[in-house]
C-alpha positions in Angstrom: 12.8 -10.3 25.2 16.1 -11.3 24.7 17.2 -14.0 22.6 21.3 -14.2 22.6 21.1 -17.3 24.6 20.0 -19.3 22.1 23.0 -18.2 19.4 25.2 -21.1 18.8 27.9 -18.3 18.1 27.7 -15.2 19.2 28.7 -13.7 16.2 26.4 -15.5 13.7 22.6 -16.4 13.4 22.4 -20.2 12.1 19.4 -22.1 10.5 19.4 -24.1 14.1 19.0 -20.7 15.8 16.0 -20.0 14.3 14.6 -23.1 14.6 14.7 -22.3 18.5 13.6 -19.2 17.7 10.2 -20.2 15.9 9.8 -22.7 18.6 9.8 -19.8 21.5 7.9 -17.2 19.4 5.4 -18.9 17.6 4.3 -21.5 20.8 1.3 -19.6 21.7 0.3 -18.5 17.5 1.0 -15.0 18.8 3.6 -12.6 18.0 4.0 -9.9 21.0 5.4 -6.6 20.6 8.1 -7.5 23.0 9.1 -10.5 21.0 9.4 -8.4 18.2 11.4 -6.0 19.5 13.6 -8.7 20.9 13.9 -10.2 17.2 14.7 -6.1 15.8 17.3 -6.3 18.0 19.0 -9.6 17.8 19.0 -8.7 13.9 20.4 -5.1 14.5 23.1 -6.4 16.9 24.3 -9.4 14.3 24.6 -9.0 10.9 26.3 -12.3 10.0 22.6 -14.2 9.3 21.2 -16.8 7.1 18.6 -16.9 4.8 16.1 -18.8 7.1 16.8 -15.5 9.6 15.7 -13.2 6.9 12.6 -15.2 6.2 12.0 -15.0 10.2 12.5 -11.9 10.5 10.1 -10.7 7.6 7.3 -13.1 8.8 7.5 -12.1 12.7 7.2 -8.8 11.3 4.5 -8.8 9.2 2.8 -11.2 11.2 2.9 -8.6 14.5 2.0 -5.6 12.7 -0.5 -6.8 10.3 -2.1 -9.6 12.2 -2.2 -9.2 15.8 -1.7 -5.5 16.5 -4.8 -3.5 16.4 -6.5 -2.6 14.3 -5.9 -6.3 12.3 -5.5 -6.1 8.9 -4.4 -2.7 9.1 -1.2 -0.8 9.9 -1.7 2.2 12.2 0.2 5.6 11.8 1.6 4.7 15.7 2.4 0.5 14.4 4.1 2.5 11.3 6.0 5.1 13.1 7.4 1.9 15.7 8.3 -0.4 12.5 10.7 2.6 11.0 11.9 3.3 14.1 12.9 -0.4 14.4 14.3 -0.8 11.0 16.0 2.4 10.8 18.8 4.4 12.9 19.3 7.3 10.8 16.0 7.4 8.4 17.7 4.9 6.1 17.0 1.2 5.4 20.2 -0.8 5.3 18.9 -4.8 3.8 17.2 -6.3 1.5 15.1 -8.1 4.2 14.7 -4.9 6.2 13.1 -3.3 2.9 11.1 -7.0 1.8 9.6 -7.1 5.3 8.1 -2.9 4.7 6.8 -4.1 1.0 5.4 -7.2 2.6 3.4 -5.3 5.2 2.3 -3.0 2.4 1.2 -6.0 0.6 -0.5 -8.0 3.2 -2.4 -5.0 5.2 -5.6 -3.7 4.1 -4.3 0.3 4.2 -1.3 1.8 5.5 -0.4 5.3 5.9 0.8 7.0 2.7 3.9 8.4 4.2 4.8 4.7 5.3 4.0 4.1 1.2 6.4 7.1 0.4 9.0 5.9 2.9 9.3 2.4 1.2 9.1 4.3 -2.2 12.1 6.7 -1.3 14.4 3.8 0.4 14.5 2.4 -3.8 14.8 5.8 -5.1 17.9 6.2 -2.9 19.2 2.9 -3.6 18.8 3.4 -7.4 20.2 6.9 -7.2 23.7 5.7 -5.3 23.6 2.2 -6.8 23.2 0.2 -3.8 22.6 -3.2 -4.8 23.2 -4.8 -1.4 19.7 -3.1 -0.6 17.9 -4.3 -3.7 19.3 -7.9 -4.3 20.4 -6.8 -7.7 24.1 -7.5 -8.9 23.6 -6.1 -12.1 22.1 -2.6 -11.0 23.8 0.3 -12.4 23.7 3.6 -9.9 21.7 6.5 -11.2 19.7 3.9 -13.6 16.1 2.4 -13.0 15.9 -1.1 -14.4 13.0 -3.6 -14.7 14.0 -5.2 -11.4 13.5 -1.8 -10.0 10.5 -0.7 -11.6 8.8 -3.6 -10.6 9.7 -2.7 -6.9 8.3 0.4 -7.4 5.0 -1.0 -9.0 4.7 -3.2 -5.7 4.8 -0.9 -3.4 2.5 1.5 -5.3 0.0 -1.0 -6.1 0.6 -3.7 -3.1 -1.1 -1.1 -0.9 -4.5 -1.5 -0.4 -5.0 -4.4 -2.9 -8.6 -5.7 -1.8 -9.6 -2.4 -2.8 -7.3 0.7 -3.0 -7.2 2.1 -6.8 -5.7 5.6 -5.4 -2.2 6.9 -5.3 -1.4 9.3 -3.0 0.4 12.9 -3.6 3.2 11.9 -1.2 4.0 9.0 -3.2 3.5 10.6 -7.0 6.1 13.4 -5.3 8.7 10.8 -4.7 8.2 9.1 -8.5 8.4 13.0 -9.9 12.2 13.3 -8.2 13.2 10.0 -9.4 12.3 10.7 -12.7 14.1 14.3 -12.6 17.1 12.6 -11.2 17.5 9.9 -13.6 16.1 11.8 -16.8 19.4 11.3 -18.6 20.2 7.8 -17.7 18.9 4.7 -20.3 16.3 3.8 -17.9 13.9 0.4 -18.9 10.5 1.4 -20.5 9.0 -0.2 -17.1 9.3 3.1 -15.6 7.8 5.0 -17.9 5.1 3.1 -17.9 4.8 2.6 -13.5 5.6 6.4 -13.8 2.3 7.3 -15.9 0.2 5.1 -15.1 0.7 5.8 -10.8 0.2 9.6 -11.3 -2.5 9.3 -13.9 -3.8 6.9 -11.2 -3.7 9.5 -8.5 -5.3 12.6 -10.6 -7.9 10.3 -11.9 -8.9 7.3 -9.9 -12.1 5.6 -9.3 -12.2 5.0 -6.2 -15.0 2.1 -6.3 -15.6 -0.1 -3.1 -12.6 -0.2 -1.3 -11.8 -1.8 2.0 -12.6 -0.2 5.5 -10.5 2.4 7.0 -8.5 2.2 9.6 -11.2 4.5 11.9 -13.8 2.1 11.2 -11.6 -1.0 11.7 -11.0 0.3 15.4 -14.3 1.3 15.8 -16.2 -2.3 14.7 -13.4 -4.2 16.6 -14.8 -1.7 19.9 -17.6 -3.0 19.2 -17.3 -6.6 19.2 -15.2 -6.2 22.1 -18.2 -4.6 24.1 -19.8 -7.5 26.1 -23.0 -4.8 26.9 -24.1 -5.2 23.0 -27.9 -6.7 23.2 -27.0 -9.5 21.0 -31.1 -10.9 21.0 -32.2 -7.4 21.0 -30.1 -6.5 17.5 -31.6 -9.7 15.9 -34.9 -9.0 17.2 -34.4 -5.8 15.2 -33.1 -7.6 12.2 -36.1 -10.1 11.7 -38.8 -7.4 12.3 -37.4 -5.4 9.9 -37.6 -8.6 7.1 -41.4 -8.7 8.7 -41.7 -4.9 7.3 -39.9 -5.7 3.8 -42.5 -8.6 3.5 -45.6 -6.5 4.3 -44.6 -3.2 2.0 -43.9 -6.0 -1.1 -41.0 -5.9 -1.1 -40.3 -9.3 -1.6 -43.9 -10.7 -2.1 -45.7 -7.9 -4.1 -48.2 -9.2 -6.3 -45.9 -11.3 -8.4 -43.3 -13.2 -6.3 -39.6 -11.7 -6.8 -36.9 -14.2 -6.5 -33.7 -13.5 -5.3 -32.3 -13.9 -8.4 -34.5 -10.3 -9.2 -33.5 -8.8 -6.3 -29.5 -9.5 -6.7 -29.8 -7.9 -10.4 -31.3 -4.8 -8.9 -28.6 -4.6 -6.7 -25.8 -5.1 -9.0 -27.5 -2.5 -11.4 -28.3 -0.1 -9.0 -23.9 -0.7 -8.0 -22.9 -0.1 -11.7 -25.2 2.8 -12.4 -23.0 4.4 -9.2 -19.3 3.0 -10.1 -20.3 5.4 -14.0 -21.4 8.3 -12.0 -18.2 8.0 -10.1 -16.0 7.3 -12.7 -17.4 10.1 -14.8 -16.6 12.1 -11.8 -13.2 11.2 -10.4 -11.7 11.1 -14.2 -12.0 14.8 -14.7 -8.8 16.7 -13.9 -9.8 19.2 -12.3 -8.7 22.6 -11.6 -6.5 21.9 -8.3 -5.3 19.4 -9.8 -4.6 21.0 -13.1 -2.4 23.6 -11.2 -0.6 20.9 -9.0 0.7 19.3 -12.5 1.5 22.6 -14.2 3.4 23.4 -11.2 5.1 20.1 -10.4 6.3 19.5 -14.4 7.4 22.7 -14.9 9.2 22.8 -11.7 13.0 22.4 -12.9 11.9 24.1 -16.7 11.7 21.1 -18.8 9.7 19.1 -19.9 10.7 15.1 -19.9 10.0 12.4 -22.1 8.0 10.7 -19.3 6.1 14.0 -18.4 4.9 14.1 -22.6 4.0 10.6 -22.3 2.0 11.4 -19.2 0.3 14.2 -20.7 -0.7 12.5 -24.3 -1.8 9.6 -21.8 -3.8 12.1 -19.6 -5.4 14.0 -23.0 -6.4 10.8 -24.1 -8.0 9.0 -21.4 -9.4 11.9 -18.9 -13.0 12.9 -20.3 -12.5 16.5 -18.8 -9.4 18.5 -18.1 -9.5 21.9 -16.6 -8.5 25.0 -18.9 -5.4 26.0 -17.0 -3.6 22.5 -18.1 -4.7 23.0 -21.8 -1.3 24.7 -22.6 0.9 22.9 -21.2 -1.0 19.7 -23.1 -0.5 21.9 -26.8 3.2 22.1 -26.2 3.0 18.1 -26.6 0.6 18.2 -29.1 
């Protein structure tokens, strides 16, 4: 779609503009891919925009590819792959909208591919690394230093992903924190990183990974469902109530002495607890993969930083279990 013919000026995008844009886009309360294409490439063909554009643009965005685009709620590997491909023309993200529209998809959807999470993460490792406050809104950013600002950045990407349920970080994404902190291990960086740095790869060597929200696979395969006009909508709620009729005669909820629901909900939420220990007592042991990975990954340039001691005292006292072949490394910090 195009949308020059509403510019004013052809050289600048006013608040008026984007009134007229709202009006054309949002008429119908949906956002099409070919009305956001048209928007990517208004805002790649004029740079001279105003603040109302940039709040479009991140909105349209995160609207399309979170909300309407299937599967809802979630951002495909495909809807990922299209949104860099929009953003960027040589693998690099040029504004601070283009970068606050990928942290606000990250935000808002329910799971996104980690190496969309890794991307986001490596356009402020970049920045931070040339000093490119134009990308992170931040006048007062020195290059080759990692401020609050920017450790706060980092801690929403890590931690916006997922948030009704995701406690994991990835490997791709605790790879691009270990080459930020190599690269800025002699710089005065605030004591936000050290602690965004610890606490995101402790996270991904020893997360609980709990109830989280449904995949992506799952997502497409319920919204199949519901899409399928041959689903026996009478027969599945026959099903449903017979199966309450078997509960009833096996005592389930009448046996003997009547069981309230009250009863029945504390059962549940102890039987939930009893499995969130068993899986925490699990997933906190560092095992030996992961052992090696860490041995490996620290001792990859020879030294070990002040961040990588601080992750290993915080590792030695908070994992119940860690494997033999990291025991070393942990005595040098001793």
């Amino acid at each position: 779609m195009e949308f020059s013919h509403h510019l004013d000026n052809k050289e600048r995008i006013t608040d008026e503009d984007v009134i007229r844009f709202r009006r054309d886009v949002f008429q119908d309360m949906l956002v099409s891919r070919v009305e956001a294409e048209g928007v990517f490439a208004l805002n790649n063909k004029i740079k001279d925009t105003s603040n109302a554009w940039n709040d479009f643009l991140v909105e349209v965005m995160v609207d399309y590819c979170v909300n309407q685009a299937k599967p809802q709620g979630y951002l495909s590997e495909n809807n990922a792959d299209w949104l860099v491909s929009q953003i960027t023309k040589d693998g690099r993200v040029d504004t601070n909208s283009e970068l606050e529209l990928i942290i606000r998809v990250i935000e808002r959807a329910k799971e996104v591919p980690t190496l969309f999470s890794a991307f986001a993460l490596e356009q402020v490792a970049v920045a931070v690394i040339e000093g490119n406050e134009t990308l992170l809104n931040n006048e007062q950013l020195k290059p080759g230093v990692i401020g609050a600002a920017e450790a706060n950045l980092l801690r929403r990407i890590l931690y916006g992903v997922g948030s009704e349920g995701r406690l994991s970080v990835s490997k791709e994404e605790v790879e691009v924190l270990f080459e930020l902190n190599d690269m800025t291990i002699e710089a005065e960086n605030h004591p936000e990183w050290t602690d965004v740095f610890i606490k995101a790869v402790a996270c991904h060597l020893m997360a609980v990974d709990g109830f989280h929200a449904v995949g992506r696979k799952e997502a497409l395969r319920r919204e199949a469902w519901l899409d399928d006009t041959e689903v026996d909508v009478s027969g599945m709620l026959a099903k449903t109530l017979s199966s309450v009729g078997d509960l009833m005669k096996s005592g389930s909820i009448f046996g003997g002495a009547l069981r309230t629901g009250s009863d029945i909900m504390d059962e549940a939420w102890r039987a939930r607890n009893e499995e969130m220990e068993i899986n925490e007592a699990h997933t906190s042991v560092i095992d030996e993969n992961e052992s090696h990975w860490l041995v490996d990954r620290i001792g990859r340039d020879g030294v070990i930083h002040e961040n990588e001691k601080a992750l290993l005292n915080y590792l030695k006292q908070e994992s119940p279990d860690i494997h033999q072949s990291l025991k070393p490394l942990l005595d040098k910090v001793a």
